[in-house]
DRENDO-1510 file (C-alpha; in Angstrom, 1 decimal, always signed):
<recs>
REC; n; res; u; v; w
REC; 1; UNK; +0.0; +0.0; +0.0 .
REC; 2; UNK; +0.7; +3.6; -0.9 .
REC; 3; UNK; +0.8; +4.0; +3.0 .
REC; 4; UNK; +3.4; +1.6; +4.2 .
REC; 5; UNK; +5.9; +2.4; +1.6 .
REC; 6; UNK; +5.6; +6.3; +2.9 .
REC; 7; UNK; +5.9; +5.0; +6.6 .
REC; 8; UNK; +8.7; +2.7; +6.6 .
REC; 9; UNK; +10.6; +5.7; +4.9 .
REC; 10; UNK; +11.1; +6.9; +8.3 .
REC; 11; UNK; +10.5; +4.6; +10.4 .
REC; 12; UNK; +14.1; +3.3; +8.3 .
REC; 13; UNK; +15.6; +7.1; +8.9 .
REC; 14; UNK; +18.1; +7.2; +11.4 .
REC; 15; UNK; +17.1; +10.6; +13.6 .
REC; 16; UNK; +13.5; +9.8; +14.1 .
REC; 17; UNK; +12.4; +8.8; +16.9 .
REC; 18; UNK; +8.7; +8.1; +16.2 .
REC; 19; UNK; +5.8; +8.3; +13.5 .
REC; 20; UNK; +2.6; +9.4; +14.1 .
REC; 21; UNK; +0.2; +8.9; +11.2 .
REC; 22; UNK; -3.1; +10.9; +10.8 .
REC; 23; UNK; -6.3; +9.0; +9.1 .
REC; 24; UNK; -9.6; +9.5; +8.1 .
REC; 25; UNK; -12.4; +8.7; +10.3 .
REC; 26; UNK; -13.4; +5.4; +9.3 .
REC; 27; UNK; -10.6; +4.0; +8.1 .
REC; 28; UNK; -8.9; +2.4; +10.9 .
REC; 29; UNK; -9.4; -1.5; +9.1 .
REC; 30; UNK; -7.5; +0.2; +6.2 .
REC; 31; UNK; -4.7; +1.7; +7.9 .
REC; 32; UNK; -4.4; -1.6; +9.9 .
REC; 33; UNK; -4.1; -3.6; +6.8 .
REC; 34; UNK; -1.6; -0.8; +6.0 .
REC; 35; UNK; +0.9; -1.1; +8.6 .
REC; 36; UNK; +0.9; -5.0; +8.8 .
REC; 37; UNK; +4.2; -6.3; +9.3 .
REC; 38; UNK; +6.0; -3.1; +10.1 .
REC; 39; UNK; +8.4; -2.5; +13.0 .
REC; 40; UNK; +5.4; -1.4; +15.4 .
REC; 41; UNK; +7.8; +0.3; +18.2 .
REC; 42; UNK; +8.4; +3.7; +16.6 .
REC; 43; UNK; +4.9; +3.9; +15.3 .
REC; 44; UNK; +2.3; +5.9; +17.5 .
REC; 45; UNK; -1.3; +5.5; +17.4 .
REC; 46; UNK; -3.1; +6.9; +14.6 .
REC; 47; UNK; -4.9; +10.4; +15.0 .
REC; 48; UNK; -8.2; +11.4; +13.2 .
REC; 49; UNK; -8.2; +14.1; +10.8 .
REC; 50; UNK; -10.6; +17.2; +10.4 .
REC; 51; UNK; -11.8; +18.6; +7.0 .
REC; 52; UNK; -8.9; +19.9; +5.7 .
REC; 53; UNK; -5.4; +19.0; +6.0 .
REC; 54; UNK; -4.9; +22.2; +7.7 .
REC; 55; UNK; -6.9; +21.1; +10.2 .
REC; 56; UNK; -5.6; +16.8; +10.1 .
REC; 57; UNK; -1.9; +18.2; +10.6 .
REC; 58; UNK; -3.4; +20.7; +13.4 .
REC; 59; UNK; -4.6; +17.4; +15.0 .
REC; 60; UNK; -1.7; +15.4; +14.2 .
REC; 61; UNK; +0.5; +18.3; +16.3 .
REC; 62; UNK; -2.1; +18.0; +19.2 .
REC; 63; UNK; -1.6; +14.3; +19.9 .
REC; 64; UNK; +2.2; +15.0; +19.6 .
REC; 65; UNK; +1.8; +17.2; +22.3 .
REC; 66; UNK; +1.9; +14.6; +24.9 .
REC; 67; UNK; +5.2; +13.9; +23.7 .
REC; 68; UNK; +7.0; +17.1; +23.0 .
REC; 69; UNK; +9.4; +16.5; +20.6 .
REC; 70; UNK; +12.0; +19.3; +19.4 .
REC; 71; UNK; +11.4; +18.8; +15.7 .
REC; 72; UNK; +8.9; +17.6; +13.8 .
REC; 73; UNK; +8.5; +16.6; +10.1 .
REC; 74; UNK; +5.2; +16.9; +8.3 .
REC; 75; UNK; +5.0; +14.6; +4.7 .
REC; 76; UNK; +2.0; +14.3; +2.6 .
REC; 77; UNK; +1.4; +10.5; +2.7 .
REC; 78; UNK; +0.6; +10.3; -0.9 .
REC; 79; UNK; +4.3; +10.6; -1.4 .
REC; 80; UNK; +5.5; +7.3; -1.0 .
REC; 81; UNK; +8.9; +7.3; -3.2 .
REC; 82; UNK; +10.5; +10.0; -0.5 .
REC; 83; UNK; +14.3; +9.3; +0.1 .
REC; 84; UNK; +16.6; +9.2; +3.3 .
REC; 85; UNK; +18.7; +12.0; +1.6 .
REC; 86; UNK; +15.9; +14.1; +1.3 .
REC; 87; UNK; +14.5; +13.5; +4.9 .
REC; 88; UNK; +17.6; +14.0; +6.2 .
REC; 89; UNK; +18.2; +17.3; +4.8 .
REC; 90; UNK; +15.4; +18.5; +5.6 .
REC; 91; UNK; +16.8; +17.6; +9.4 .
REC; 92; UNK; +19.9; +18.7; +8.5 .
REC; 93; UNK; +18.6; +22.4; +7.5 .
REC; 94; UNK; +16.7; +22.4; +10.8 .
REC; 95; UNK; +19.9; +23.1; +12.8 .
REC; 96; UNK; +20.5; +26.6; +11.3 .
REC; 97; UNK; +16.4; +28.1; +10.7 .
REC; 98; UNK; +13.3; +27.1; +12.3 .
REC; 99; UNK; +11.5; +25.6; +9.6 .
REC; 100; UNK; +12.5; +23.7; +6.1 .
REC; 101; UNK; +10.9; +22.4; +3.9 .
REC; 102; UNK; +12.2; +20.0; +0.2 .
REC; 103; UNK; +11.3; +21.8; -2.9 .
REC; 104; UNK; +12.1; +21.6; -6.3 .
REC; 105; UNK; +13.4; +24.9; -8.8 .
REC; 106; UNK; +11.3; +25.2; -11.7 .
REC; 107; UNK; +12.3; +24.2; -15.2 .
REC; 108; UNK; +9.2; +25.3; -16.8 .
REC; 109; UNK; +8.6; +29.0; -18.2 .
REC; 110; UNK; +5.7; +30.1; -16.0 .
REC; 111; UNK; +2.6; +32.3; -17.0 .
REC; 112; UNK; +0.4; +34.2; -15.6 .
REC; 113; UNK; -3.2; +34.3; -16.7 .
REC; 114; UNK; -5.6; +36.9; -16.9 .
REC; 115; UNK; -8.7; +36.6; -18.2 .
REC; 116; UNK; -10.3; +34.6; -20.8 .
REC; 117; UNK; -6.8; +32.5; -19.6 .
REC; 118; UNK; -5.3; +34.9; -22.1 .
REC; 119; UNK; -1.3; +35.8; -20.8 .
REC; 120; UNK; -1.2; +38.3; -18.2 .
REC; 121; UNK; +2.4; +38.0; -17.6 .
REC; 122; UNK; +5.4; +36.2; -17.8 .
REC; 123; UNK; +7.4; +35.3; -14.2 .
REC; 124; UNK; +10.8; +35.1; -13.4 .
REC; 125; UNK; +11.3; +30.9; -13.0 .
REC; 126; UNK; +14.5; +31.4; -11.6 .
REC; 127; UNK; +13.0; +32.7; -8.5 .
REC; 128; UNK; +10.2; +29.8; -7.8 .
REC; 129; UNK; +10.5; +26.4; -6.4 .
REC; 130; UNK; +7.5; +23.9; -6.3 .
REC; 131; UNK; +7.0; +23.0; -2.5 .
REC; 132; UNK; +7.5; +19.2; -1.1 .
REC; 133; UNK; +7.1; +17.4; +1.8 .
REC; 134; UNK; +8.3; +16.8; +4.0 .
REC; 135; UNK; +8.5; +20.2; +6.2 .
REC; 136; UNK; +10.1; +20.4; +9.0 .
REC; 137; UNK; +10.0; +23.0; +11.4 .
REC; 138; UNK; +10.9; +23.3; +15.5 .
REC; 139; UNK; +7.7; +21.9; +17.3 .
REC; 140; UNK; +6.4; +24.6; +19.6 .
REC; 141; UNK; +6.9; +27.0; +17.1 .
REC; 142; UNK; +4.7; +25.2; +14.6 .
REC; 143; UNK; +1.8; +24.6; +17.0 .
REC; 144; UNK; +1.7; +27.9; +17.7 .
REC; 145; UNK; +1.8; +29.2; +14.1 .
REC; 146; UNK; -1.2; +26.4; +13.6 .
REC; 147; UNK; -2.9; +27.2; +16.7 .
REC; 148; UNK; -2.8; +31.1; +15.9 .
REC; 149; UNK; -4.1; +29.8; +12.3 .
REC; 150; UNK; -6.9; +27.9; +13.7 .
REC; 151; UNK; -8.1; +30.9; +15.9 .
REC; 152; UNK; -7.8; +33.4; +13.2 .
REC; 153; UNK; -9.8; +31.3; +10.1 .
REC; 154; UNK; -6.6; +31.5; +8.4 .
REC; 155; UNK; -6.9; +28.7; +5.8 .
REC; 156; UNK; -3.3; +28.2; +3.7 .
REC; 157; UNK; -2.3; +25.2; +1.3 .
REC; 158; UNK; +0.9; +23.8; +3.1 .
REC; 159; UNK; +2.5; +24.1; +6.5 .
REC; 160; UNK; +5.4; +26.1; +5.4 .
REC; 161; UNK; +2.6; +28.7; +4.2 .
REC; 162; UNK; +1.2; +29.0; +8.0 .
REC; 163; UNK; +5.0; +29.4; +9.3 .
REC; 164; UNK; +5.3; +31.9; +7.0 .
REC; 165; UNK; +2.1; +33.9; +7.9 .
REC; 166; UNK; +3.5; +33.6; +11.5 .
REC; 167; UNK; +6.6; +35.2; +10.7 .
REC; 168; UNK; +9.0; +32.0; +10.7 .
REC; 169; UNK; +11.9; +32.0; +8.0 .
REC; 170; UNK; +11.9; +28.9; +6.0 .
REC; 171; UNK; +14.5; +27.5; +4.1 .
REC; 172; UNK; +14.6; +25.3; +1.2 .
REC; 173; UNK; +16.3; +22.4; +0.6 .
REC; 174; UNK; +16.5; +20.3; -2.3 .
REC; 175; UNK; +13.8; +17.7; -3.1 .
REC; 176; UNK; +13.4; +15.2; -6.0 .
REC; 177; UNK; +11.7; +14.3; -9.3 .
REC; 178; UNK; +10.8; +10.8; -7.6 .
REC; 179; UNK; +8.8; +12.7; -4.3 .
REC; 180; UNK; +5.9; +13.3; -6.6 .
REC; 181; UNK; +2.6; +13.7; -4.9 .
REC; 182; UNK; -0.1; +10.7; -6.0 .
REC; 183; UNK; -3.6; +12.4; -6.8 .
REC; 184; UNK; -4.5; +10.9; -10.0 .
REC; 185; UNK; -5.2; +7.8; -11.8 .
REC; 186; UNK; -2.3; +8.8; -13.9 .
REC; 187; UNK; -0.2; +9.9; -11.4 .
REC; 188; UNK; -0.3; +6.2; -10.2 .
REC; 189; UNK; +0.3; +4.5; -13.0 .
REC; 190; UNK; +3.2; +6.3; -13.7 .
REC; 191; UNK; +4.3; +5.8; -10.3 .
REC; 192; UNK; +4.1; +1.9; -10.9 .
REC; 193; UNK; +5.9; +2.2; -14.2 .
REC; 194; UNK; +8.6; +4.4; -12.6 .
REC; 195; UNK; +9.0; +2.6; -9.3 .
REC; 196; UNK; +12.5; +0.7; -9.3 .
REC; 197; UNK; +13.2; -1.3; -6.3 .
REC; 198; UNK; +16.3; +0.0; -4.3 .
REC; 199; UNK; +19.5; -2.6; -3.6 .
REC; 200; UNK; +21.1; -2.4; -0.7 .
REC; 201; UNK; +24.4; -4.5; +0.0 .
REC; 202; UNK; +25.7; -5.2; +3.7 .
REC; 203; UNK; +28.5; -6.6; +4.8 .
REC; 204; UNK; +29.2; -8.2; +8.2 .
REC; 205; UNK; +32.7; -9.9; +9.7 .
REC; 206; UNK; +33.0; -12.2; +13.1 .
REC; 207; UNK; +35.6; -14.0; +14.9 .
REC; 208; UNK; +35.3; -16.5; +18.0 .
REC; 209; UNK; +38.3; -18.4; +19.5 .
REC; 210; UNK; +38.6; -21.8; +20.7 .
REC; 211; UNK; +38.0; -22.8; +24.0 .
REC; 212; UNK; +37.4; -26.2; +25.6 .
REC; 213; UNK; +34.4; -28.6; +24.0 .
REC; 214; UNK; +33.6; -31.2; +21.6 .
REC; 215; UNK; +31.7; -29.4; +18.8 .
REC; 216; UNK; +31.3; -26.1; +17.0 .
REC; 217; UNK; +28.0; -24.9; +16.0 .
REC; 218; UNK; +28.8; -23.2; +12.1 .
REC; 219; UNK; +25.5; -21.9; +9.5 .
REC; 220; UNK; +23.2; -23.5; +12.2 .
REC; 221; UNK; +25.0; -27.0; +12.0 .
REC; 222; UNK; +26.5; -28.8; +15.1 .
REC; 223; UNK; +30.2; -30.5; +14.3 .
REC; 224; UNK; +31.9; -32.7; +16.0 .
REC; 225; UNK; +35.1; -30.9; +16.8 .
REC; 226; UNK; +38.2; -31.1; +19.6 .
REC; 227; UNK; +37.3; -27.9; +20.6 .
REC; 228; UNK; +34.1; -25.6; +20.9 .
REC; 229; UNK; +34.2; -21.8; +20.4 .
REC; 230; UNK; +33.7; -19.4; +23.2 .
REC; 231; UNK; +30.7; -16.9; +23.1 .
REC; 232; UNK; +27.9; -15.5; +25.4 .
REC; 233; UNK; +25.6; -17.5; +23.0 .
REC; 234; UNK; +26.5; -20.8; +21.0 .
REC; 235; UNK; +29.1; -18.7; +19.3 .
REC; 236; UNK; +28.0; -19.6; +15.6 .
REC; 237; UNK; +30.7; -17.2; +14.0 .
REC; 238; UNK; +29.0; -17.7; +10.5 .
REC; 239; UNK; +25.5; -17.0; +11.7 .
REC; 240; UNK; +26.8; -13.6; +13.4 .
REC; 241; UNK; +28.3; -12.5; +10.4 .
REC; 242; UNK; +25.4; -13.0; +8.3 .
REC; 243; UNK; +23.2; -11.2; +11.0 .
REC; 244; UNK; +25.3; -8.3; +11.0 .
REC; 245; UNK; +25.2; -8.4; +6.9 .
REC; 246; UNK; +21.4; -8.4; +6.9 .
REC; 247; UNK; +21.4; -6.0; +9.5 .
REC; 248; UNK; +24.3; -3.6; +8.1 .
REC; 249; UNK; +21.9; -3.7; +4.4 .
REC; 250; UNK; +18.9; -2.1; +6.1 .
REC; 251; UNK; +21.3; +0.5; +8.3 .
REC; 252; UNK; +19.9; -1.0; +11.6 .
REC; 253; UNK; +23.1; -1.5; +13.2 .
REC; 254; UNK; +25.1; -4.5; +14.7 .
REC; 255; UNK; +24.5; -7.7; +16.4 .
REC; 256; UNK; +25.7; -6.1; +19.9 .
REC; 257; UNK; +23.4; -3.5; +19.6 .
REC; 258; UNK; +20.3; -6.1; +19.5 .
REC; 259; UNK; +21.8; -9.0; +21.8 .
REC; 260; UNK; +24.3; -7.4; +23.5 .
REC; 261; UNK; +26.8; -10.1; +26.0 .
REC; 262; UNK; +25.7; -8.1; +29.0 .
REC; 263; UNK; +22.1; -9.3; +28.6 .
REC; 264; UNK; +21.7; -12.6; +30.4 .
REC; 265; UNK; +18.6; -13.8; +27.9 .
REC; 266; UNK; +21.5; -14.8; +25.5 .
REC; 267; UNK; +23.7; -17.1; +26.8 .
REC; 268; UNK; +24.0; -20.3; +25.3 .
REC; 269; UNK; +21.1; -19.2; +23.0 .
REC; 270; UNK; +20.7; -20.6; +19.3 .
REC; 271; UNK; +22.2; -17.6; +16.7 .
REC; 272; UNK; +19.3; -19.1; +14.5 .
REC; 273; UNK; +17.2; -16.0; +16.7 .
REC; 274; UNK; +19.6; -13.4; +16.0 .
REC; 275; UNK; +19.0; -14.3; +12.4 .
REC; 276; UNK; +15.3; -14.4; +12.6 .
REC; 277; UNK; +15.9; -11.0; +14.4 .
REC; 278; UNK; +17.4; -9.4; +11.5 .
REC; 279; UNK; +15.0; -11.2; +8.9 .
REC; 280; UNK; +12.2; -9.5; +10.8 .
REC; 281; UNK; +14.0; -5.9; +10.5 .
REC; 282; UNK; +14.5; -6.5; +6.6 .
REC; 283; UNK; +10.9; -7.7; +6.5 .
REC; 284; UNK; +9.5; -4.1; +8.7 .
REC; 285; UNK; +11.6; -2.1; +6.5 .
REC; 286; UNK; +9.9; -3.8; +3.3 .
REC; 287; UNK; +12.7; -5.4; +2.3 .
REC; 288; UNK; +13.3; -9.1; +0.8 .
REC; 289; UNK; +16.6; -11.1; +0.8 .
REC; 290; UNK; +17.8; -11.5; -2.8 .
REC; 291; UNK; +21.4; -13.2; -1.7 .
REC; 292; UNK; +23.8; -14.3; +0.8 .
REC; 293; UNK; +27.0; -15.4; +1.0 .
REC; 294; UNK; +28.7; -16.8; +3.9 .
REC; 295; UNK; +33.0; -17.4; +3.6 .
REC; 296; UNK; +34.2; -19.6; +6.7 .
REC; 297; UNK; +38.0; -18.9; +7.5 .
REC; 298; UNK; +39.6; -21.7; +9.7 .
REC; 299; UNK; +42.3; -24.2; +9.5 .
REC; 300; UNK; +39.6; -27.1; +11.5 .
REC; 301; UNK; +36.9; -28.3; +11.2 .
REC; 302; UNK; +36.8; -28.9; +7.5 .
REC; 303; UNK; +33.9; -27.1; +6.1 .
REC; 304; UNK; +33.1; -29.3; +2.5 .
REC; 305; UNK; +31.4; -32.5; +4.4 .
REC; 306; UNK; +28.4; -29.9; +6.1 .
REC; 307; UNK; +28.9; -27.3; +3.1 .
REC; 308; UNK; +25.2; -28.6; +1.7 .
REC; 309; UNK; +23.4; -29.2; +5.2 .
REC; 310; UNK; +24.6; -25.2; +5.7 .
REC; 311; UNK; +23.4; -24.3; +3.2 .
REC; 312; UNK; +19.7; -26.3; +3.6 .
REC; 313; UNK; +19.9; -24.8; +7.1 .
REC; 314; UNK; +20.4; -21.2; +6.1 .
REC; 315; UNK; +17.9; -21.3; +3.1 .
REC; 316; UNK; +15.4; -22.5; +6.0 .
REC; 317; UNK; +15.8; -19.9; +8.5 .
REC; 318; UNK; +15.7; -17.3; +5.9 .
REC; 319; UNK; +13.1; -18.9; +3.5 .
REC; 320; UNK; +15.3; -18.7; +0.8 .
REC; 321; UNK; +15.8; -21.3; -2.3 .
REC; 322; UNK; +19.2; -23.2; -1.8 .
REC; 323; UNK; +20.2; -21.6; -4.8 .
REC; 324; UNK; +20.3; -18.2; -3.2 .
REC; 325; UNK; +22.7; -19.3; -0.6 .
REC; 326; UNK; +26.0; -19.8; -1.1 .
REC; 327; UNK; +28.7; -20.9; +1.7 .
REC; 328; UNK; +32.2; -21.2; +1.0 .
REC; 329; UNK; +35.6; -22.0; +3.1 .
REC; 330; UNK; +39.4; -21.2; +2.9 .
REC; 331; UNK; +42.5; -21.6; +5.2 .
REC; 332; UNK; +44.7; -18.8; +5.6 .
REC; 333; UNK; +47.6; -20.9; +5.2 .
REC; 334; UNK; +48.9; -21.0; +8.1 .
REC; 335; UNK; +49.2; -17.8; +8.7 .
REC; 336; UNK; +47.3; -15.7; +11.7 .
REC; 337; UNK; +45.1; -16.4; +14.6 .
REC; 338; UNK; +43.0; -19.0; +12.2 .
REC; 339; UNK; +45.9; -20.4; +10.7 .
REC; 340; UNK; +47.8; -21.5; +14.4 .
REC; 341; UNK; +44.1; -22.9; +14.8 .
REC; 342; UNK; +43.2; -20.5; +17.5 .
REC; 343; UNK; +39.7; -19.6; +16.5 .
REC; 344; UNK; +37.4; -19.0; +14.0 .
REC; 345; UNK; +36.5; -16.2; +11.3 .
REC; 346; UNK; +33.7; -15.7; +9.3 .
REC; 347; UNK; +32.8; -12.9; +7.1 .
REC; 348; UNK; +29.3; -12.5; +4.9 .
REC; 349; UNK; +27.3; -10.2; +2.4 .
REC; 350; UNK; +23.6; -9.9; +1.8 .
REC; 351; UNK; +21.7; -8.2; -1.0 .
REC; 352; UNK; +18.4; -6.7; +0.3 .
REC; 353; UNK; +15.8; -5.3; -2.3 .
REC; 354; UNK; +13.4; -2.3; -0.6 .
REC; 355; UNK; +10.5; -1.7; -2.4 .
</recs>
């Protein structure tokens, strides 16, 4: 839905700390069906609009209130193809001025009609941008601007209009082509036509040394083995590199963030969790796994006898065909911590496709 792709834009944006959607009366089922699946923690509960989106955004700014947040950003949700560059400079601008907004220069000549449409004028382009969302502005600065709005029957088109009838200075920032607000037919079937899906590539890189045991858990597989490899959980150094590739795709950080050693509910536990974990984040984020692919760097155990039954167990955990995950091996010859058959390393990528 046109709604969840416009959501999970921010909810992915580092620097924001929540969402708060505003609806129509009446369409709760719809906005449900809407947010399915998405990470739920940073999203608030929806507001009802009024008549106008004047007054929705006045009521979205009321039930922020209880939170009181220094800045707040204000996007049309029929813009679903909004990037992270432009949100964040938006954010960016909102350090220096109390309000920004993304906008883009005009390339067309403009005219001005009179009547019978007949050309009144000709105006200088070089001085007019076409207005985006999102806008941003300082929050108690922009519910007062609204509130003073509301009480004086002062009706404007955008926010950045009302800021600017209250005296605040606006910048602009650049916008895009692709931020195009959906209001026709057309306008969505171009959208469909013109929506690529974005690829995002993460990397992620593990090492665990050996300590006393008799078997190593590697891809989700136990092995017989003379040693077993220390860690707060079952120390799977190929699983934690592929969670922190999955992870390091979508931006949301590293395994310690999410299952840090400090937190007793980890020890000993399967890394098949942290992977479902990071599966989950792709999933909230709307992303799918298109790849992954897993290199194991050790000297022992040899890797080729479990090579397909990692690669069955990966595929599972994921819910990925075989054929879309790959696990290879090499020694280092000798030569390092892995070569004097000290430990372990593993290091993985992931393709993601957002869409």
């Amino acid at each position: 839905m046109v709604l969840a792709r416009t959501v999970r834009a921010f909810l992915a944006q580092p620097g924001i700390d929540a969402v708060q959607v505003v609806v129509g009366e009446g369409d709760a089922d719809q906005y449900g069906a809407a947010v399915e699946g998405l990470d739920r923690s940073q999203l608030l509960p929806p507001v009802y609009g009024g008549l106008t989106r004047q007054a929705s955004v006045h009521n979205g700014l009321e039930a922020l209130k209880a939170y009181m947040p220094d800045r707040v950003l204000i996007h049309d949700a029929v813009r679903p193809f909004v990037t992270g560059d432009i949100i964040a400079r938006v954010l960016e601008a909102l350090a220096q001025a109390p309000g920004a907004i993304a906008a883009m220069p005009v390339a067309d000549t403009l005219k001005q009609a009179g009547a019978e449409r007949r050309i009144a004028a000709t105006l200088d382009r070089s001085q007019v941008w076409r207005a985006q969302t999102p806008q941003g502005f300082r929050f108690p600065e922009i519910l007062a601007a609204h509130d003073a709005a509301q009480a004086a029957g002062i009706a404007m088109t955008d926010d950045a209009a009302i800021a600017e009838w209250a005296g605040l200075p606006v910048t602009l920032v650049m916008g895009a082509e692709r931020n195009r607000k959906l209001t026709t037919a057309e306008d969505l079937a171009m959208a469909d036509d013109a929506h690529i899906p974005e690829m995002r590539v993460g990397q992620g890189f593990d090492v665990h040394r050996f300590a006393p045991g008799d078997h190593v858990w590697l891809c989700g597989v136990k092995l017989a083995h003379t040693h077993a490899l220390q860690g707060h959980s079952d120390a799977d150094v190929a699983l934690h590199a592929l969670t922190d590739a999955l992870l390091g795709a979508i931006g949301a950080g590293d395994i310690g963030q999410h299952f840090p050693d400090t937190d007793v509910r980890w020890k000993g536990a399967p890394s098949r969790l942290f992977l479902e974990e990071a599966l989950r984040l792709v999933r909230a984020h709307g992303g799918s796994i298109g790849n992954v692919d897993v290199t194991i760097l050790c000297e022992t155990p040899k890797i080729a006898p479990h090579r397909a039954a990692m690669r069955r167990r990966i595929a599972e955990i994921l819910g990925l065909e075989e054929v879309r995950v790959s696990i290879k091996a090499t020694t280092t010859e000798g030569l390092g911590f892995t070569g004097r058959r000290e430990g372990i390393a593993a290091l993985a990528t992931a393709t993601v496709v957002l869409r």
